[in-house]
N, C-alpha and C positions, 0 to 999 in steps of 0.2 A: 809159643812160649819163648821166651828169653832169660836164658838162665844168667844172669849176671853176676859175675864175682865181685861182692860186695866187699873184699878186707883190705880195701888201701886208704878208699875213701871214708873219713867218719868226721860226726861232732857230738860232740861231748858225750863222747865213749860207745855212742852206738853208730856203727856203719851206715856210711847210704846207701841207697838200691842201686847207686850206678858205680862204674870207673871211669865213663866216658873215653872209652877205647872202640868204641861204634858209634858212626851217626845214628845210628836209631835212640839209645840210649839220651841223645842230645832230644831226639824229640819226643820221649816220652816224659822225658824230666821236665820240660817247656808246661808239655800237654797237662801235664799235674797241678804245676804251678798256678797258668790260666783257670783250669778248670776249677780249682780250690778259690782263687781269689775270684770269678767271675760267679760260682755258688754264692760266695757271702755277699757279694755286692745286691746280684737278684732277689735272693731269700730274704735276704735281710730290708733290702727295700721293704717287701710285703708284707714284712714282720710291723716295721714304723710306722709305714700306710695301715696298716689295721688295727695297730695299737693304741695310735695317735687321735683316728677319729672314730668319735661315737657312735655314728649313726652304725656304721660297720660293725662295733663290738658287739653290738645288741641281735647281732642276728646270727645263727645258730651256723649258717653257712657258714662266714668267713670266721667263725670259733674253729671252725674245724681247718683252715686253710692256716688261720693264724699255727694253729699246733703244728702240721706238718711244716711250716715254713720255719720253725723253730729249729726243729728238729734238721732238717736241712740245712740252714745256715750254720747246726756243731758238724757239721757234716762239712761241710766245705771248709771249717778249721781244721776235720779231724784230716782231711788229704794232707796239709801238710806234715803229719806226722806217718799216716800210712802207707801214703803214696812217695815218698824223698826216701825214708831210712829203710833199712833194711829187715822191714817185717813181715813178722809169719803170724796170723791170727788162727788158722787151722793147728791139728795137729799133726807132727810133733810142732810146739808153738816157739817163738824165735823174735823177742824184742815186744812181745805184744801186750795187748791193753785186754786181757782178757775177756774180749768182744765187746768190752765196753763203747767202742767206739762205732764199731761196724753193726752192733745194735739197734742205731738211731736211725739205719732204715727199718728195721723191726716196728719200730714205734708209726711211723709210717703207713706201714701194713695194716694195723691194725685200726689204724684211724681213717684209713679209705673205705675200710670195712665199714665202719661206723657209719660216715658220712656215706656211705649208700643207701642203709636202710634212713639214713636219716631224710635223704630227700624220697625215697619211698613211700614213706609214708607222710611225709608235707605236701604231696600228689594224691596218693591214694585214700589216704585216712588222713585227711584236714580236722576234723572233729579227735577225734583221738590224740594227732599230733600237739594242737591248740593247748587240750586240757593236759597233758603230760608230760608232754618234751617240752619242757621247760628249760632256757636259758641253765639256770644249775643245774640240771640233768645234764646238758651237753657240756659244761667244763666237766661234770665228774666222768664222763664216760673220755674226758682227751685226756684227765688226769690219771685213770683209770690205763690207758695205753700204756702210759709210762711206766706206771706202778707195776702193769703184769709183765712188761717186757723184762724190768730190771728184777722184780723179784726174783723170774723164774734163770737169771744170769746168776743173781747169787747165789741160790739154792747148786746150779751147775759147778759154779766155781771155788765152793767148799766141800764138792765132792771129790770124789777119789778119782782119778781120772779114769781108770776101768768104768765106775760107774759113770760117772758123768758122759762119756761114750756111748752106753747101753740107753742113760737117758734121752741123749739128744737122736741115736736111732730110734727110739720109740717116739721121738716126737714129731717125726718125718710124715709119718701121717696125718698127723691134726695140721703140718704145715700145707700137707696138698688139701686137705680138709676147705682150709681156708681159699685154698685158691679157685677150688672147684665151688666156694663158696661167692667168690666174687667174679666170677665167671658168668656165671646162673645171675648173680642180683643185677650185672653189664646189660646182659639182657633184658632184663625185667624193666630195669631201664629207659631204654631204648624203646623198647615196645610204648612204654607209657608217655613218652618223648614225642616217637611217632606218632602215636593214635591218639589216647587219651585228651592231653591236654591239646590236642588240635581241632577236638570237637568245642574245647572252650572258649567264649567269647571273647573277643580281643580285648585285655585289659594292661595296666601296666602289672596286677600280679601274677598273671599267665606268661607275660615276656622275663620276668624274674624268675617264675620258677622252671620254663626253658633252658635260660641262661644259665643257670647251677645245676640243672642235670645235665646240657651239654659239658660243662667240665669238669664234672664229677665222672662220665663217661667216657671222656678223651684221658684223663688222668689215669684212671685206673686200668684203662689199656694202652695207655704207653709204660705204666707200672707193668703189668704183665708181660709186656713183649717184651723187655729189658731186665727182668728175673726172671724169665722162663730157660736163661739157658743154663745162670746158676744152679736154680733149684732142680733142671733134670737131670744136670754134674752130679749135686750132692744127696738127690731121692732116691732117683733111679736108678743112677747108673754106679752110683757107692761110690765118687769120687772118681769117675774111670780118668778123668785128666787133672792135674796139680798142678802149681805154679810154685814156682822159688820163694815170690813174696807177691805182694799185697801189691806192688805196683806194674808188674806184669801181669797180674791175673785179669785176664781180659774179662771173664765173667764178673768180678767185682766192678772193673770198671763199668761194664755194660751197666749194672745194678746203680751202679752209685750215681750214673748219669740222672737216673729219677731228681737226685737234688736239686738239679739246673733245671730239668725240663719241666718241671711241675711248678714251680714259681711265676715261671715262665709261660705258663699255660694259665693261672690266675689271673695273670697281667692280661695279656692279651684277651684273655676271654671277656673280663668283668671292668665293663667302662667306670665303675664307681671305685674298684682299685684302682683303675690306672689314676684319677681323678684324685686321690686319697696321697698315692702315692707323689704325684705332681705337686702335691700342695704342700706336703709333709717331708720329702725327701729331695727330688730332684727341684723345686722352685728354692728351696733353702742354700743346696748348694750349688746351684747356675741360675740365677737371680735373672739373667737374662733370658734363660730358655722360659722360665714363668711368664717372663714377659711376652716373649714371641709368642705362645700359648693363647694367652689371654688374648694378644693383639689379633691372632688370627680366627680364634673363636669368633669374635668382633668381624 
């Protein structure tokens, strides 16, 4: 923890989280910065790349990549506001955006959930999936994320805070609910990764549907390793450690690293985003590197 005395430094009337009265504070403040603007550069890439081209929008995978990469990308704005000034989104709360901000990994959460059983069942039940999950079923279920994360924000924060309290303890369970929920589906996964579709003929839709449960599988356990230390702060152990603010709390940051690394794992995994993105994003603004690209493709 680093308790920093935030009252000398401020802009426009709220304090930052530093004095810079310690090299560390030099590098956390760096590390924020980077990290915030290197989130939107990545996310936002995958956001353009998938928005931009068709063939992509049409497929239920990258609907669900596109959502979380949204979601990520306010993420990487919202650091510079929770990560520089001097905020407390816990309670007693202190400069905060009443979790408005720190929500949008919530949204997240719930859209990894999704997108598990979604490639779950595009493996195991193809005939079901076909006739069902249909393209508007999966925007209402990424529309649907956002709808329950912030409804159940609002209902929180026109509560009284004693209730609101009571509430969010009782909600610690449905939170491990879900984890021990995607836990179990990582598995299922994997198994079906493993075995399953290995007994399938080689085609180009067996190598697709690989490639999207390999990083539907990597995502959501680098998701879990990097909120598992949050969520067993705030589950299980009642809070047993706290932070001053929002930009020392090392368990937020572990958590909020998800922004970066899951774009980033989109990228690397799925040759038709990187492909998407090169043509859409990074050929537009280095007109030369499209060219090297293509020359070398050649």
């Amino acid at each position: 923890m680093f308790p920093f005395n935030s009252t000398t430094s401020s802009y426009g009337g709220i304090p930052l989280a530093f004095d810079f009265d310690r090299p560390v504070e030099y590098v956390i403040f760096i590390y924020q910065i980077l990290f915030g603007t290197t989130t939107v550069l990545v996310a936002g890439t995958v956001v353009v790349g998938i928005s931009m081209t068709k063939n992509l929008r049409a497929q239920n995978r990258f609907i669900f990549m596109l959502n979380t990469s949204i979601a990520d990308t306010m993420n990487g704005f919202a650091v510079y506001y929770l990560c520089l000034f001097d905020v407390q989104e816990s309670h007693p709360q202190r400069n905060s955006t009443y979790f408005i901000l720190p929500s949008l990994l919530g949204v997240n959460m719930i859209t990894f959930l999704f997108s598990q059983f979604d490639r779950y069942f595009v493996v195991c039940q193809p005939f079901i999936y076909s006739r069902f999950i249909t393209r508007r079923v999966v925007i209402c279920l990424n529309v649907y994320s956002w709808f329950y994360t912030y409804f159940i924000l609002i209902i929180l924060n026109v509560m009284p805070v004693s209730k609101s309290m009571q509430t969010l303890a009782a909600m610690e369970s449905f939170v491990l609910l879900i984890v021990m929920t995607k836990v179990i589906m990582t598995i299922k996964l994997y198994v079906v990764a493993r075995y399953q579709l290995d007994r399938e003929p080689p085609s180009v839709e067996r190598d697709t549907k690989k490639e999207s449960l390999r990083i539907t599988i990597l995502v959501v356990i680098q998701f879990l390793v990097l909120w598992s230390p949050a969520t067993i702060n705030i589950v299980l152990l009642d809070k047993a450690v706290n932070w001053v603010n929002e930009s020392s709390n090392g368990f937020a940051i572990m958590a909020r690293f998800n922004s970066l690394s899951t774009p980033m794992v989109y990228l690397l995994g799925s040759p038709a985003l990187r492909e998407a993105a090169r043509t859409t994003v990074w050929g537009r603004v280095c007109p030369r590197l499209k060219n090297r690209v293509r020359s070398g493709k050649k």
